[in-house]
N, C-alpha and C positions, 0 to 999 in steps of 0.2 A: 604103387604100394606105399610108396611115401606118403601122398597125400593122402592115402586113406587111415595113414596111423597120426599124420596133424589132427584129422577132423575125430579120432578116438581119442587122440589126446584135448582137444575144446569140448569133446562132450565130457571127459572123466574134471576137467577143472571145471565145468559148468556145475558138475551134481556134489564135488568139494564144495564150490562157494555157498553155494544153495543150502549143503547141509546143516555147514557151520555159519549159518546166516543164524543169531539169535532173535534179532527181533531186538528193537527199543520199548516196545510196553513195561509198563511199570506191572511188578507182579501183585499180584493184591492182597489182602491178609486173611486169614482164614482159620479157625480148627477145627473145622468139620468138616466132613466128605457125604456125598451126593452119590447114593446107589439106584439106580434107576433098571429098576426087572426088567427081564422080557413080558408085556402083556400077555403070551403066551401060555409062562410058568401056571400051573397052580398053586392055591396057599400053599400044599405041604410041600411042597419043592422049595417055595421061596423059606419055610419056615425051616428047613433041614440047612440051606444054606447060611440062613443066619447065626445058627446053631452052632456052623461049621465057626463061621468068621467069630464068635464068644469064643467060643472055645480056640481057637488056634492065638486068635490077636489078643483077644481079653475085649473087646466091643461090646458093646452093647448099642443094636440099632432099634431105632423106632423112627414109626411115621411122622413125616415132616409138621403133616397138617389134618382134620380133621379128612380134610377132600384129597388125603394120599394114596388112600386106600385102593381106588380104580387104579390106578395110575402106579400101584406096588414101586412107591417114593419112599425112599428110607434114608432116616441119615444119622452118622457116626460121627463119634467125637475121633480127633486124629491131630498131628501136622501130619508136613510133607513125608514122611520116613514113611507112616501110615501106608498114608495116600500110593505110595512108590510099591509099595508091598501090596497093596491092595489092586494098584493094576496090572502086577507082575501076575496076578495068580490067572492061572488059563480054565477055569474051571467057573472065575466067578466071571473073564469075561465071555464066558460062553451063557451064563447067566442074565445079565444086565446089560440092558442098551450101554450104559456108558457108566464109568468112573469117574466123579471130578470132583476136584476142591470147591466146598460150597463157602464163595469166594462174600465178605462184608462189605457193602457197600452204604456210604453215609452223604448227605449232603452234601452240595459241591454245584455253587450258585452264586449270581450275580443279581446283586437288587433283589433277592427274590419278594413273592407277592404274597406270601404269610407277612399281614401285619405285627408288627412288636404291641401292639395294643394288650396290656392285661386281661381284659375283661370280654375279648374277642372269642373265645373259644366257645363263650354265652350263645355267640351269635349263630345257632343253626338256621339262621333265615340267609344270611350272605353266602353261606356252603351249598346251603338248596338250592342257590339259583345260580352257581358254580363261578361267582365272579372272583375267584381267584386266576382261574385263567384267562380270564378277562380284562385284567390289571397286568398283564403281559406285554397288552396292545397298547389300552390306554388306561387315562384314570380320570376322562372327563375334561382334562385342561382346555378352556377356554370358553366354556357353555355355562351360560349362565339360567338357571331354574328359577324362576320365581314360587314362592309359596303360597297361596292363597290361602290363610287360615287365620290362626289366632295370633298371629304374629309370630315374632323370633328373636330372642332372648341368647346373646352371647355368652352363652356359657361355660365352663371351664375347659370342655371337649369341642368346642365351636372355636377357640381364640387361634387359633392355625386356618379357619375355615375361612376362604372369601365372599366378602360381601360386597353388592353392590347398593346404589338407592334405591331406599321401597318408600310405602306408605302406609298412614294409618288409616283407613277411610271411617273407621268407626267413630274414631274421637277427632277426624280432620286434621293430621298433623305429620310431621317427618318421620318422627320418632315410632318404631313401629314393632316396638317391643311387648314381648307375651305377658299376660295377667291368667295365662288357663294352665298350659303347659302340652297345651297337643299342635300349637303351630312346632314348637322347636323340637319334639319327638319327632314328626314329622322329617320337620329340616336334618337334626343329625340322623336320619335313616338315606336321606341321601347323600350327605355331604359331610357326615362328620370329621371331624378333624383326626387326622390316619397316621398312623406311624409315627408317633406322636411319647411311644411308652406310656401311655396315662387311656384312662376308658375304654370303649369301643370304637367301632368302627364303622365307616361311610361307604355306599357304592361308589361315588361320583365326586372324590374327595377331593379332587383339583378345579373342580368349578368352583361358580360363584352361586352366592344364595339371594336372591331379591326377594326379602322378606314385606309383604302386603296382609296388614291388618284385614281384616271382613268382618272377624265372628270377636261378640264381646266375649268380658272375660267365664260368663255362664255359659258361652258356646254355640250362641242363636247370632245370625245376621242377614240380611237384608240382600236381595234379588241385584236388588239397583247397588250396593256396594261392591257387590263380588262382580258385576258385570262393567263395573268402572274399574276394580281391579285388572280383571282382563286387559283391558284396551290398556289400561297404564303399562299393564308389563309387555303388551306387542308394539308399542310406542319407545317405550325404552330396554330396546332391546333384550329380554327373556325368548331365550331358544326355548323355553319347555314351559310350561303352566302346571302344576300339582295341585288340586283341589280336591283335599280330602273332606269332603263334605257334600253333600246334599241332602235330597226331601224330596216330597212331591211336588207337582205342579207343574206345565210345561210353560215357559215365562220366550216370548218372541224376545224380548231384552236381551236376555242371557244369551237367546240361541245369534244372534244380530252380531254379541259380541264374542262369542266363540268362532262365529264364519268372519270376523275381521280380525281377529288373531292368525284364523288358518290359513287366512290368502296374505297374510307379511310372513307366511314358516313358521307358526309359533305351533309346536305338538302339545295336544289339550291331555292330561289325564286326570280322573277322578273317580273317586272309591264307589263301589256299586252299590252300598249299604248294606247293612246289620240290621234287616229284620224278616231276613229266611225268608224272601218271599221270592214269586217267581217271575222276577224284572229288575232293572237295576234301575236306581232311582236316577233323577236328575241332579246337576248336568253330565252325569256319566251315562244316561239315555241316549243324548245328541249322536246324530252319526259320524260326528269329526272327531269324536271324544274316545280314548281308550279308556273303555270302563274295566276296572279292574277287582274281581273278587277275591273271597279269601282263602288260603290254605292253612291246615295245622300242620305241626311240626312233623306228623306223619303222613303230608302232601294229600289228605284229606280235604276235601270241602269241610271251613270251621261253620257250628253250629247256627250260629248267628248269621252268614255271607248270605245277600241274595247271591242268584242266581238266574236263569233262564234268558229272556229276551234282554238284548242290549250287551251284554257280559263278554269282553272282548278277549281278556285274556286272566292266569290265576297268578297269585304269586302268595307270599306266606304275609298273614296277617295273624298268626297267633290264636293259641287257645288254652288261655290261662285255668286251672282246675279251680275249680269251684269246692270248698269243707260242705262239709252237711248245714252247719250251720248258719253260710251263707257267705262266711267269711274266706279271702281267696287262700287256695294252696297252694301248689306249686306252681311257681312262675316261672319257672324254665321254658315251659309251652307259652310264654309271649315272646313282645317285640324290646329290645334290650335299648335304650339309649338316652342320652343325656339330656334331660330339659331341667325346669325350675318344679319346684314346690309350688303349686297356688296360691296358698295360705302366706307360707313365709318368702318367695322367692328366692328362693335358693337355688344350689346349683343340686341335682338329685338323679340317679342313676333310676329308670324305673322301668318295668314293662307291663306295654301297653298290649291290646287287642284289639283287631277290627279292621273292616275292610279302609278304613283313615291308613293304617299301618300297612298294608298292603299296596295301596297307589303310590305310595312315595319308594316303593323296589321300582317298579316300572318307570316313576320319573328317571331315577339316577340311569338305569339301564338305556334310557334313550339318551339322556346323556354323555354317555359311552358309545351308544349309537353315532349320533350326531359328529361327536369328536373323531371319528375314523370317517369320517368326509361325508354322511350321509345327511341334508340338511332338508329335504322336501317331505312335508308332514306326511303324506298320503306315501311314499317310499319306506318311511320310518315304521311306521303301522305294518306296511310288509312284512318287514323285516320283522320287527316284533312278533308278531304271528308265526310267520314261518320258521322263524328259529323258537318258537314254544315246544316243551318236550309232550307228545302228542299223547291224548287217554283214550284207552278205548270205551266203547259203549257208554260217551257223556251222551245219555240219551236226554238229560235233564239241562245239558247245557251249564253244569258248574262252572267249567273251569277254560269256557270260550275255545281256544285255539288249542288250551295246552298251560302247562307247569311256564312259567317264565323260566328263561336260560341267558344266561348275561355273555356268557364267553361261545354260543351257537352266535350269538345278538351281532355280538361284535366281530365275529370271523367274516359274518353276509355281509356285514359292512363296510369290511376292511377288503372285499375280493374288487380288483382292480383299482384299488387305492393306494397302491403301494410307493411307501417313498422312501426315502435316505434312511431315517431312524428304522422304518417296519426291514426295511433290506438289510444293516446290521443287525439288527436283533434274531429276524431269522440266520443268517451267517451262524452267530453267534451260538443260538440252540442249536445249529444242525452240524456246530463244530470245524465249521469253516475257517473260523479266526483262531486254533487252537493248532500251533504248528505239528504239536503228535500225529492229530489229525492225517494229516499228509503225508507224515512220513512212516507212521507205521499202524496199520492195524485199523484206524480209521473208516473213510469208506471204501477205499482202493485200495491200500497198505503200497503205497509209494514204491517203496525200493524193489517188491519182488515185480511190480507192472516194469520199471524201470528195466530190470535183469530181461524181462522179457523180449521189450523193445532191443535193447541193445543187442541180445544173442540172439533176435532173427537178424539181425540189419549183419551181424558177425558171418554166422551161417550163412548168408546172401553173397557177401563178400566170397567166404568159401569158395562157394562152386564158380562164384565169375572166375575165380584164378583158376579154378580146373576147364570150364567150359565158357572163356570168355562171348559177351554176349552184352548186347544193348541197355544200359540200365536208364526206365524210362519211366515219368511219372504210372503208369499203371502197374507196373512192378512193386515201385515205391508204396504204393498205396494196400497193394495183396500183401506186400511183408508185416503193416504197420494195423491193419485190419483184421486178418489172422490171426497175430500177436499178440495185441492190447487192447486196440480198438479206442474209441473218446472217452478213456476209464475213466475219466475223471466226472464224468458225467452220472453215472450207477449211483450214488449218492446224494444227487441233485432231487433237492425238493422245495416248489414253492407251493405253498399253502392248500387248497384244495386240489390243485391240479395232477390227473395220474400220471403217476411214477412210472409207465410202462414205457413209454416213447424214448424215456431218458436211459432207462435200464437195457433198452434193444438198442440206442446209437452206442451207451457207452460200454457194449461187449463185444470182444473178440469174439471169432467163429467159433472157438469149442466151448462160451457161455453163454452162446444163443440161446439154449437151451434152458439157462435158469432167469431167462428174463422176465417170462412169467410166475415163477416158482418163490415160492418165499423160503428158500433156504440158498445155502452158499456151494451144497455138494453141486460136481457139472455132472450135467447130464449126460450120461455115457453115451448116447446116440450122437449128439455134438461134438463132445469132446471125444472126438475118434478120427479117425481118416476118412470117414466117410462123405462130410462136407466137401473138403478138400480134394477127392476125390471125384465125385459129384460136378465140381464146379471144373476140372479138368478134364473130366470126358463131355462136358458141357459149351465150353470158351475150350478148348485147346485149337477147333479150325481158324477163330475169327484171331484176324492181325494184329490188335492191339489187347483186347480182353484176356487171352489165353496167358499175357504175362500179370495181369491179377491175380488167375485162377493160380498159376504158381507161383508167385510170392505170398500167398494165401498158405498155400501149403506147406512152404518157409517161416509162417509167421508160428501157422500152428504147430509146429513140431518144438519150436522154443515155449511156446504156451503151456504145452504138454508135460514136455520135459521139466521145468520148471516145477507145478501142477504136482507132479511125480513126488519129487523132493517135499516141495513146501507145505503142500497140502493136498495129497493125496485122499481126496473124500468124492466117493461117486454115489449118487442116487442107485439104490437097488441093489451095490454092489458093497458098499461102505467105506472101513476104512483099512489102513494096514496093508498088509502086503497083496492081496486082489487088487488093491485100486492102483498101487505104487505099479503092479507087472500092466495091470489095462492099458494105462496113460504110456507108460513106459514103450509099450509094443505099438501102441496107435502114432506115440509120438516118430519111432523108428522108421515105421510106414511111411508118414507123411513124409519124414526125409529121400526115404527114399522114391516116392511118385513124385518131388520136386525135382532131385537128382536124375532121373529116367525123362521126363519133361524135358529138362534145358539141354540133356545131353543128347536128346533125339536132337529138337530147335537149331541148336548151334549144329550139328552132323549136315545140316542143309541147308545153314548158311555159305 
């Protein structure tokens, strides 16, 4: 009799600590409250209750959002006082899934990847092809792009930008600065100079730009110059080649020197031309080459873009509106960046169109490619491909593989690449490195798994001092299994890989059950005695297993118990005092089929 009122009095101080356990969560700020109907109600039921809650509280509710309406989402102006009277009433919770503080939440980031650049917000072409979350990973450092074009002109948003040597082949010389202004539009669409507070913004803004003369300052040049370009930049070093240019004419020159760029690693890209026809011109024809078409700012094929054969993948090239007159209108539909004036040389913020503006998204993208460790041409081009956002019925073949995607680009790229920096930074987003993290509320919420472990290994102790008895690793492992299980794991996520495996090691017996589930109520079938149960009319003959099956049983009743108190929420069953008696009665059970187990075991010892 005595020890049965010790082990009444460990459970009545187990369900004290538990209750008055608050929790270290920061609470959050709010003046609104979140009414959420039963989908059940009808309008006039939900409109009589609102009525109710005018008139009693003085509220006034309205839909959250245009799309609240399915989903009978309402929400109140309030504080806490509200709030506290609003769940007190049994009338509305018979009405509404839930009541709760519709809690503000603002910014709260490290380095984040929204550039400080003024003039960024211009850029729906960088948002299209989602390379904000792509500047996560990386941002290009170490790849160096050459430009094949009209050269490249340092200009006010280029002075942060790296440059290596280039050349002029037009004029024969080092110096290999623009006289057009479409080589440096070009170059800051891949590299602009980034976070910077001044202009816009670059894909690829930690690389280098190998600026190569071709095309004079009219915009015309030469077979033999651009294919001596080539060689020069797979010679000195150019990971990526952009050549926003061609024409017709299939030239064995060019192709000679595009297949000896591809066998040193050098990825070819080149715009498929502007003249709506059904092929992409050369050298974006070549089969090494990503030839790249155009999209408008509503991911349309732009007017002007070929299309059809050769067309590898789309990306945004602009589609500046045209007045009646002929003179341009709205330029928001181009490409936004900083080159020179022709005329005066100057530094000028301008937007361009055309499939030119379009290849140099996919340089910088492979760019970001390459810097997350992928460096073989023909891999590169995969990956491009298969991370494009897919269209259905391109029966015409616009848009090759698909939309380009920068941050799809760089994830294929970054799978099996993972090193020190990619390892912190996931930590870091998945709240690893944030000590709340682990001690409360997080992915395990620390302290109640803690209570858990501790009061089966307590309870364990228990019954050995009533029914002394062998304490032996398979014991050890039913009490700690049962109980917690590798919590720590439930919240482990690396990159694509499924979350299932990690969610079934790191659950105890009665959260088997939500290991496939996406919510956090337990499954009332698990969380029962009937595992542990189960597992003891299962293992109670064999010699060593039978003492898992009831330290299992030990573990789950602390699980339970716990469960009860802290968060009393069951699938099917809900919340409140049903779930608090389920757990509560299961947990009871379990105690006692562990208690009748070791006290038969030890009777015949």
């Amino acid at each position: 009799m005595k020890k049965f009122l010790l082990a009444c009095l460990f459970f009545a101080g187990i369900f004290w600590a538990l209750s008055t356990y608050q929790g270290l969560a920061v609470e959050g700020q709010y003046d609104s409250m979140v009414l959420n109907f039963r989908d059940s109600l009808s309008p006039a039921q939900v409109d009589r209750e609102l009525k109710a809650i005018a008139s009693k509280y003085g509220l006034a509710a309205k839909f959250n959002s245009a799309f609240s309406k399915t989903d009978k989402l309402y929400v109140v102006k309030g504080d806490a006082q509200v709030l506290e009277k609003l769940k007190q009433s049994e009338e509305l919770r018979n009405l509404t899934e839930y009541v709760e503080a519709n809690y503000v939440y603002s910014m709260d980031f490290i380095g984040g990847t929204t550039p400080n650049d003024p003039m960024y917000g211009q850029q729906w072409n960088l948002r299209a092809i989602d390379v904000e979350k792509a500047w996560q990973k990386t941002k290009g450092k170490g790849i160096t792009i050459a430009v094949i074009d009209t050269g490249v002109s340092r200009v006010e948003d280029l002075k942060n930008t790296k440059f290596v040597k280039g050349y002029d082949f037009v004029n024969d010389r080092e110096d290999a600065s623009d006289d057009n202004g479409h080589g440096t539009h070009v170059a800051g669409t891949i590299a602009q100079s980034t976070n910077n507070n001044f202009g816009v913004a670059g894909i690829a803004y930690e690389a280098s730009i190998m600026p190569l003369k071709v095309l004079s300052a009219s915009g015309g040049g030469t077979i033999s110059d651009i294919a001596e370009a080539i060689i020069f930049a797979a010679d000195n070093g150019a990971n990526v080649i952009n050549m926003s240019l061609g024409g017709g004419g299939e030239s064995k020159l060019m192709q000679e020197a595009i297949d000896y760029a591809y066998k040193k690693g050098v990825v070819v890209v080149a715009a498929a031309g502007n003249s709506n026809r059904n092929a992409a011109f050369y050298p974006a024809r070549y089969p090494k080459v990503i030839a790249v078409s155009a999209t408008s700012a509503t991911g349309e094929k732009a007017p002007y873009s070929n299309y059809g054969a050769g067309v590898d993948v789309a990306a945004p090239g602009g589609a500046i509106a045209r007045a009646k007159n002929g003179e341009k209108g709205d330029i928001s539909g181009g490409i936004l960046q900083n080159t020179i004036d022709p005329k005066t040389k100057e530094s000028v913020f301008r937007s361009f169109q055309g499939t030119s503006m379009a290849a140099p998204h996919v340089a910088g993208v492979v760019a970001l490619i390459e810097a997350s460790g992928v460096k073989d041409p023909e891999k590169v081009m995969q990956i491009v491909k298969q991370s494009a956002r897919k269209v259905a019925d391109d029966t015409q073949n616009y848009y090759g593989a698909g939309h380009l995607n920068a941050a799809t680009a760089v994830t294929l790229a970054s799978e099996g690449q993972l090193g020190v920096p990619d390892f912190l930074r996931w930590a870091r987003d998945n709240g690893y490195l944030s000590p709340r993290f682990w001690i409360d509320g997080g992915a395990v919420a620390l302290i109640p798994k803690l209570i858990m472990v501790i009061g089966s290994y307590l309870l364990a102790w228990l019954l050995n001092s009533w029914f002394p008895f062998r304490w032996n690793w398979s014991f050890s492992n039913g009490v700690f299994f049962g109980g917690a299980g590798l919590f720590f794991l439930r919240g482990f996520y690396v990159f694509d890989l499924t979350q299932v495996p990690f969610r079934i090691a790191g659950s105890s017996l009665a959260e088997l059950g939500n290991a496939f589930s996406n919510t956090n109520a337990l499954n009332p079938i698990t969380a029962s005695v009937l595992l542990p149960l189960g597992l003891l009319i299962i293992l109670l003959g064999h010699p060593q297993w039978k003492w898992f099956a009831i330290g299992s049983a030990i573990g789950t009743t602390a699980c339970l118990a716990t469960s009860a108190v802290l968060a009393p929420q069951l699938m099917w069953i809900g919340e409140g005092m049903p779930a608090i008696a389920f757990l509560s009665i299961n947990a009871i059970l379990c105690f006692g089929c562990a208690y009748l187990s070791i006290k038969s075991e030890t009777a015949t010892i």
